[in-house]
N, C-alpha and C positions, 0 to 999 in steps of 0.2 A: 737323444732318443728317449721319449715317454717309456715310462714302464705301466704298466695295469696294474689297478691298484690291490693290495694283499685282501683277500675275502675276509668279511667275517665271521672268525672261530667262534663256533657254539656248540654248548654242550648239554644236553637233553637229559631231566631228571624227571620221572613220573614211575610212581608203583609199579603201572599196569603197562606191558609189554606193547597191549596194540597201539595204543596212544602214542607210546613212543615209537615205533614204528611207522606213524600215522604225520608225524613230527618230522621225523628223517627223509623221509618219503616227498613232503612239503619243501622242507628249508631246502634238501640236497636237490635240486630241480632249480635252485635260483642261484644265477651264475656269481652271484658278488655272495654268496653263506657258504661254509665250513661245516658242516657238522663234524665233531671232532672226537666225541664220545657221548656214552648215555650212562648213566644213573638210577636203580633203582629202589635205593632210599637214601634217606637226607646225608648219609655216614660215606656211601661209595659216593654220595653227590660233593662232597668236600674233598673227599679224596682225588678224586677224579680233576676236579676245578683244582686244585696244588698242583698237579702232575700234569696235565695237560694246559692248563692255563688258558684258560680263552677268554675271549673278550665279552660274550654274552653267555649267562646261565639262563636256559628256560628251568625254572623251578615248579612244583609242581609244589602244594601244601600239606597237603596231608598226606604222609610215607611212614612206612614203619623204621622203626628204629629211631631215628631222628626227623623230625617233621622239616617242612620246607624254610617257617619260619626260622628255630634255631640254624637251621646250616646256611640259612641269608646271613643273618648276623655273624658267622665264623665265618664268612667269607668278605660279607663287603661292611660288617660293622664298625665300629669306633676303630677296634685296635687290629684290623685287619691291612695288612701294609701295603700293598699295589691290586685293590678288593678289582675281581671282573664285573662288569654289571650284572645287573641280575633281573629279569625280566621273568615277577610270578604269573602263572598262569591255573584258574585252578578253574574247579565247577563252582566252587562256591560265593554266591554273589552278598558279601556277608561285611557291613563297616569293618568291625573287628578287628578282622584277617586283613585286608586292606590298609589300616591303619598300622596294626601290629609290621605286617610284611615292610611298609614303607620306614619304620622307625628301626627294622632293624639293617636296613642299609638295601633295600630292593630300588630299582631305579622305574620299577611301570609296575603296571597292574593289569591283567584282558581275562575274562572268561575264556574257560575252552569251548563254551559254542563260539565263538568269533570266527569268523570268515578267514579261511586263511590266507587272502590279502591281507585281512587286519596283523595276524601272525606274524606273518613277515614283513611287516612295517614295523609291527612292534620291534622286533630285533634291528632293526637297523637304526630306528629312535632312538633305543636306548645304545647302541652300539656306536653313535655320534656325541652321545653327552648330554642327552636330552630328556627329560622326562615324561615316561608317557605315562598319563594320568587324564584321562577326560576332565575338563572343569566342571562339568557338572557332579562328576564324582567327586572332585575337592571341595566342592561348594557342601555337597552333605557330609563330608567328614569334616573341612572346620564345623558344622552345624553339631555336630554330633561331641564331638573333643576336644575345640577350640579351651575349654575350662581345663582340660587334665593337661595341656600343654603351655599350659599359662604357669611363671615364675610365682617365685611370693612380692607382695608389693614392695619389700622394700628393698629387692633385687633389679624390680625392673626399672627404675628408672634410668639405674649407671646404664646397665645395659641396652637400653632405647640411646644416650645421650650416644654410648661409644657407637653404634651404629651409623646416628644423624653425624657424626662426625666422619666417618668413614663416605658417607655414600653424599655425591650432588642431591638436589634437592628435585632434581630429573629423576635422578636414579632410585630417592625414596619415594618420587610419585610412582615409577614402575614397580617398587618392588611390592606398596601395597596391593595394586592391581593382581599381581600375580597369588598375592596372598588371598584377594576377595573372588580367586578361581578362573581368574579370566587367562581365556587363548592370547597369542599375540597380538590375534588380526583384533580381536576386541579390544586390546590395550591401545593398538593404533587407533583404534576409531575415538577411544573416550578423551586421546591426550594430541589428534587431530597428528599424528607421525604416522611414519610407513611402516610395516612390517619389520620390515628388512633395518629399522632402525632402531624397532623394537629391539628386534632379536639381539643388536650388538648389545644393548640396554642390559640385559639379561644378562649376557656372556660376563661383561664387564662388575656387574652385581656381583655374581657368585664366584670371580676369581680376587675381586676386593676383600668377599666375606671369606673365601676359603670354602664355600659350599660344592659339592658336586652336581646337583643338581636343582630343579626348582621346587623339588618336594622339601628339600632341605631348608631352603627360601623358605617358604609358608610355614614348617614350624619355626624358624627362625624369628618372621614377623610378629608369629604370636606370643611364640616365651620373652619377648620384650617391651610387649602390649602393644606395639606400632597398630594395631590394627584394635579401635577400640569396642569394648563388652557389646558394647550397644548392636554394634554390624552384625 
């Protein structure tokens, strides 16, 4: 006997009441989302995410008391132990925040004009393990902070070599790709594979590296120089 599969639990953090309201209204309308609790700043957003636990945070960036960015990091940072994803969503269409939010452990990134198909694609993206991140948007953030995420030289070598040791030499042609911002279907088209073989490509990448995701990948390629100054 099949069972249907559990929905996924999300938990809504934004300041301003109608947004979240606006949120709940969306994702609880789609048969496979949870909305599980709401948040109205960064402090009840960490709280909330410990005690209720869900599998996706739409976070919002800028809250009082604690902004979106620190309570990403207290929840899906370094030393966070089974972190929820975290899926920012804000107005602000700013490198910065984008960069900051993904380094402190966010799994996507969307504007809140985004379509709310986009919405709730996004939650399910990152609610699979996936990162959502447009490539053209990673394409201008290494553009932007490729140098500040760069090792000192005389780091990067061991650490490029323990890599090249780690990964087929399949798996370091896909992992630059994903580093120089490209989708999968692009990575298929440039290394003449399918998609769908892409995607295992990936899978197998960031459970060799220990990464969660492929944002994790890309600064990974760069603090070990795999991807050189020149690109």
């Amino acid at each position: 006997m099949s069972h249907a599969p559990q929905p996924i639990r999300v938990l809504v953090c934004d300041d301003q009441a109608l947004v979240r309201t606006g949120y709940v209204t969306i994702f609880s309308a789609q048969p496979d989302i949870e909305v599980v609790g709401e948040a109205e700043n960064g402090h009840a957003a960490v709280e909330a995410a410990r005690r209720l636990r869900p599998d996706v945070v739409v976070m919002d960036i800028r809250m009082p008391l604690l902004d979106g960015i620190q309570a990403t990091r207290q929840l899906a940072g370094p030393d966070a132990g089974v972190p929820p994803k975290v899926l920012v969503v804000t107005t602000f269409n700013v490198d910065a925040y984008v960069y900051d939010a993904l380094r402190a452990g966010a799994s996507g990134f969307l504007l809140k004009d985004a379509p709310p198909a986009e919405l709730v694609n996004g939650i399910r993206t990152v609610a699979r393990g996936e990162a959502l991140l447009a490539p053209a948007v990673t394409r201008r953030l290494i553009g932007h902070f490729a140098e500040h995420l760069r090792p000192s030289e005389t780091s990067r070598p061991a650490a490029r070599e323990e890599l090249v040791r780690a990964l087929t030499p399949r798996e370091l042609d896909v992992l630059r790709r994903i580093a120089e911002g490209l989708s999968n279907k692009e990575i298929a088209t440039a290394l003449f594979i399918t998609p769908e073989t892409v995607k295992t490509y990936v899978s197998r990448i960031l459970a060799k590296l220990g990464l969660r995701d492929r944002v994790q990948a890309v600064v990974l390629a760069y603090r070990v120089g795999l991807i050189p100054a020149a690109d």
